[in-house]
C-alpha positions in Angstrom: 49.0 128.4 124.5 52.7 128.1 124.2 54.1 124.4 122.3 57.0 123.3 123.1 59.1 121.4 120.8 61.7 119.0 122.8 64.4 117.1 120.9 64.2 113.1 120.4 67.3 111.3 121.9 68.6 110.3 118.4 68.2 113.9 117.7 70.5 115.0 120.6 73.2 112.0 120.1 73.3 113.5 116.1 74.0 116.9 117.6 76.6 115.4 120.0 78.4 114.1 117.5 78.2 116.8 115.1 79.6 119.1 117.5 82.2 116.0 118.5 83.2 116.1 114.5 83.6 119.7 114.6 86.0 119.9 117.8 87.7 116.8 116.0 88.5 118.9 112.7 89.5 122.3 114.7 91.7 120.1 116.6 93.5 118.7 113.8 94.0 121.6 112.3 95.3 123.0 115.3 98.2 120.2 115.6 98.9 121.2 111.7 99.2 124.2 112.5 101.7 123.7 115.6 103.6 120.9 113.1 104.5 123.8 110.1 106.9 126.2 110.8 104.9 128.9 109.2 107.9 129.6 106.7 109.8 131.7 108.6 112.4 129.4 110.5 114.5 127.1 109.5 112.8 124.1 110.5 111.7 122.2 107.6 113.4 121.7 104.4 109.9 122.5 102.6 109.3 125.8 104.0 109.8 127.4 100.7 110.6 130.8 102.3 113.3 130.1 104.2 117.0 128.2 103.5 117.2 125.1 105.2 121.3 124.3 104.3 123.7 126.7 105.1 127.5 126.9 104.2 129.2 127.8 107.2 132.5 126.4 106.0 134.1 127.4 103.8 133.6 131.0 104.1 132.7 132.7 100.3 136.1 134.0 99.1 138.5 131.5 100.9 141.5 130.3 99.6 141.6 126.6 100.1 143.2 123.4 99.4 142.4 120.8 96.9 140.4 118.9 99.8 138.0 120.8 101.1 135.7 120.4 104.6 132.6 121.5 103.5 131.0 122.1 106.9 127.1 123.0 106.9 124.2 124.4 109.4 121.1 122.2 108.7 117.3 123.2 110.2 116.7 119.6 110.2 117.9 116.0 110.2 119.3 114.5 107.4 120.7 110.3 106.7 121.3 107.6 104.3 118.3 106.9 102.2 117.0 103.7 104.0 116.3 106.2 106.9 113.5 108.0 104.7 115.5 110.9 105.5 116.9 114.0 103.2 120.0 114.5 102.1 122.1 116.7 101.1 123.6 117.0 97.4 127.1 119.5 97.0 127.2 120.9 93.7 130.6 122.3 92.1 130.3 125.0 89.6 126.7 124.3 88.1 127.4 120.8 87.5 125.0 118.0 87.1 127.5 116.0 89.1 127.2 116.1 92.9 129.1 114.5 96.3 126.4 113.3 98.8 126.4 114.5 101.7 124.5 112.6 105.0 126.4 114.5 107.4 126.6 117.8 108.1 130.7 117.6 107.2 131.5 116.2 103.9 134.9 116.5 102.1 135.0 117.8 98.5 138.1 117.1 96.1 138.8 120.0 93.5 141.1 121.0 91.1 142.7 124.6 91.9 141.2 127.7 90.4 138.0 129.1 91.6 135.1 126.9 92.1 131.3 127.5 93.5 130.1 125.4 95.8 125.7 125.4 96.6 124.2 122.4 99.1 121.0 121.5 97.6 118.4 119.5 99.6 117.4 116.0 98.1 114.8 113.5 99.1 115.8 109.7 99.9 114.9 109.4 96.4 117.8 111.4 95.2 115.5 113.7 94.0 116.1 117.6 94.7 114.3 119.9 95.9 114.1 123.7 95.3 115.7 124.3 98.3 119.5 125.1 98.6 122.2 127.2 100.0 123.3 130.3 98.8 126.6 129.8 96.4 130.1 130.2 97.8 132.8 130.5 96.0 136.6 129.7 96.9 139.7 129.8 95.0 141.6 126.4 95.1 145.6 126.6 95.3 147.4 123.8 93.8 149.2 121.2 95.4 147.6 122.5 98.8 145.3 120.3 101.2 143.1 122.0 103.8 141.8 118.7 104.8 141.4 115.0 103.9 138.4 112.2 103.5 136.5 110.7 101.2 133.5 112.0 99.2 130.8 110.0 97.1 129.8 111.5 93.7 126.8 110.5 91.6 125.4 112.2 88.9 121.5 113.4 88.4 119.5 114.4 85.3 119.6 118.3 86.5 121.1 120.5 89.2 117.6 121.7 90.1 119.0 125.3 91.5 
């Protein structure tokens, strides 16, 4: 004689929503995994593998005037700090000074002689991450002007690049 087991309704509705957690979990991690940007664009400033600031302007080597249009290509949005937003903090010559940046376009004053310049990501915090451009480096004629505007400098325990 054959027995036949047959589940209880409470059993079934625990199954139901075991199976209902599961899909639940492999969904989430699903719209994670859409979300990241699996390190290889340029995204998200936290990607770790890729640069998220470039410095498209000036190009490494220019000769410039004392104000200089930085100009920058950013894989994502940057603004003020009450936005939540990053940043962007422009370092001259390894310098725990910086100009802020919440634009992609910010103008730097230097002195003439040669000068590098590296972008560094920063949080609304100020804070800065380990993400940053590579360094360029222009040489500065005196008494020349490439372009005008105003820049905002602060200073910060560390460069952080």
């Amino acid at each position: 004689m054959e027995t036949r087991t047959t589940s209880t309704p409470a059993a079934r509705r625990r199954g139901r929503r075991a199976a209902a957690l599961i899909a639940a979990f492999g969904a989430l991690a699903l719209v994670a995994a859409a979300c990241s940007n699996g390190g290889g664009t340029k995204t998200s400033a936290a990607s770790g593998s890729s640069t998220p600031v470039t410095i498209t302007s000036p190009a490494a080597g220019a000769n410039v005037g004392e104000s200089v249009t930085v100009k920058m290509d950013l894989g994502f949005p940057i603004g003020t700090p009450d936005t939540g937003r990053q940043h962007i903090h422009l370092h001259v010559d390894g310098s725990s000074q910086y100009t802020i940046a919440y634009k992609a376009t910010q103008t730097l004053h230097l002195s003439p002689g040669q000068h590098t310049i590296v972008a560094v990501v920063a949080n609304a915090d100020h804070s800065e991450t380990k993400e940053h451009s590579r360094p360029v480096a222009v040489e500065v004629a005196a008494g020349a002007s490439s372009s005008g505007g105003a820049s905002t400098t602060a200073a910060t325990g560390g460069s952080g690049y």
